[in-house]
N, C-alpha and C positions, 0 to 999 in steps of 0.2 A: 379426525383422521390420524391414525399411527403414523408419526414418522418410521418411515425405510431407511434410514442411513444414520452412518456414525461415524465418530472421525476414530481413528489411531493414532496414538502418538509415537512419532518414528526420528530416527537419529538424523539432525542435519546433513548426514555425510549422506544421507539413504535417500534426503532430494533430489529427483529428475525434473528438473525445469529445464527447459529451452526456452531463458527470455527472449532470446533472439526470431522465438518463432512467436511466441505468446504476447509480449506486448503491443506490436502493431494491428492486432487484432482487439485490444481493448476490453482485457480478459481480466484487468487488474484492481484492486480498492486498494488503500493507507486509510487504515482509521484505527483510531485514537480518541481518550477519554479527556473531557476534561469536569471537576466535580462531576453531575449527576448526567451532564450530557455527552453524548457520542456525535461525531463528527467523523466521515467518510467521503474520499476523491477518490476519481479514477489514477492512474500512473500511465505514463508514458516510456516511462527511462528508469529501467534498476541493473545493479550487476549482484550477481553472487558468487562468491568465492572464502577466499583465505586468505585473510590479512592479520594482522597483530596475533598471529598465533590462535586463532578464532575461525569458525564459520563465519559470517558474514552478507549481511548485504549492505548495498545501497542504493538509494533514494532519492528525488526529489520535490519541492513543493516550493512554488512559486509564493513570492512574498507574500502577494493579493489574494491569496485565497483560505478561506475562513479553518481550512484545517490546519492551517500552520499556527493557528493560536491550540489545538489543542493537543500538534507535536510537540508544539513547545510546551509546554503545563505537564506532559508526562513524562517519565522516561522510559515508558513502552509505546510501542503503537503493534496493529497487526498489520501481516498483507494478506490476502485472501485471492486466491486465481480461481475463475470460474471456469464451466463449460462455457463453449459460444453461444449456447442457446440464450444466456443471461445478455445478451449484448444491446439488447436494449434498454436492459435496463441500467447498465451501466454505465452508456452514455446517457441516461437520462442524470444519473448521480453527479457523472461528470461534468454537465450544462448548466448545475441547477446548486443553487448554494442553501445549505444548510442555515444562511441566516435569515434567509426569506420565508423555509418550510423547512417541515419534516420530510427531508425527502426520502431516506432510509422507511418511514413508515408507507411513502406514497408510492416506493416499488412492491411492499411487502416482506421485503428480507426480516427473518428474523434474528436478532442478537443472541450469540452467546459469550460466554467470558471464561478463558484461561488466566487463574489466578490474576482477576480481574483487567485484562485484559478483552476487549469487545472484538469480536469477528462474529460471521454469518454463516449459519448454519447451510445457505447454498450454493455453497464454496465446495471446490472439488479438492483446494491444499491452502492450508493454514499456516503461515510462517510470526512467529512470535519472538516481535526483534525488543532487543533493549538495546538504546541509544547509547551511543561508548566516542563520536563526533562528531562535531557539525560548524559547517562553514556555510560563508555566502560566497555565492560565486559573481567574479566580477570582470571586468575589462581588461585590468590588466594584464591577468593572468593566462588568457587568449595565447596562445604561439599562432595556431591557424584561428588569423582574423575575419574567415568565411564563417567560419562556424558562428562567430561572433555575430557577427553581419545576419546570418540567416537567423538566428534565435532572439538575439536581443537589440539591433541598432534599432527599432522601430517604437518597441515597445522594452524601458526601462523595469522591467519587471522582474526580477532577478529569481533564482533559484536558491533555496537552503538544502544542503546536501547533506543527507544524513547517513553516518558509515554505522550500522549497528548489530550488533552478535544477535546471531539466529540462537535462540534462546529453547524455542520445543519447535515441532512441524508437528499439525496434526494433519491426515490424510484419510480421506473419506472413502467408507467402504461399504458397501452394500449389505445388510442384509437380508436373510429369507423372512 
């Protein structure tokens, strides 16, 4: 079957995302290479903007989870926002760890690569960051101790924050 679609590659200023409406909807991947294998999670929390004179995102990834060994190992990773049609398959990505199974094979997405770089061809926008900071996020740096309270007094699991240059967007276009 011919694939119908392809991406373009378009200026990060020429991004229209509304994380604000996108991520609670569970629309999102991070993945990232490390050697021969691909590793992929869902996201909850990014911002995009303009910081250090840069486009911009950021990120995060919880200590415990097996993609953060292969944020770390690169200094790309992608993000990829789907249609909601994909939404279950991407809480199944999100439930299901990469070190158990293939899960990337066991939804069917298929891989492609921006100057090696891994994202998925059933992506609606491709954002291709290179990592430029990263912190862990911890206790004391709390001003409002609710936040704290609600994310982390339960479960010490902490977040790595990743701040990194939107590097290309690619954006998927139909065609005939």
């Amino acid at each position: 079957m011919k694939n119908n679609t392809s991406f373009k590659e378009i200026k990060p200023s020429e991004v229209d995302l509304n994380l604000i409406n996108l991520l609670p909807k569970v629309t999102t991947l991070i993945t990232a290479k490390k050697g021969d294998l691909i590793n992929t999670m869902t996201i909850g929390w990014a911002e995009i903007g303009f910081l250090w004179y840069r486009p911009v995102v950021t990120t995060y990834v919880r200590e415990s989870r097996y993609t953060l060994e292969f944020t770390e190992a690169n200094d790309y990773f992608s993000l990829c926002f789907f249609d909601c049609k994909y939404k279950d398959d991407l809480i199944y990505l999100g439930r299901h760890s990469g070190r158990d199974e293939n899960k990337i094979e066991k939804v069917g997405f298929k891989t492609e690569f921006y100057n090696g770089v891994p994202y998925f061809l059933e992506a609606s926008t491709v954002l291709i960051c290179k990592k430029i900071y990263r912190d862990l996020i911890n206790e004391e740096n709390f001003i409002d101790k609710d936040v704290y309270k609600r994310v982390y007094a339960d479960n010490l699991d902490f977040h790595y924050r990743y701040v990194a240059e939107i590097v290309a967007v690619l954006q998927k276009e139909k065609t005939l």
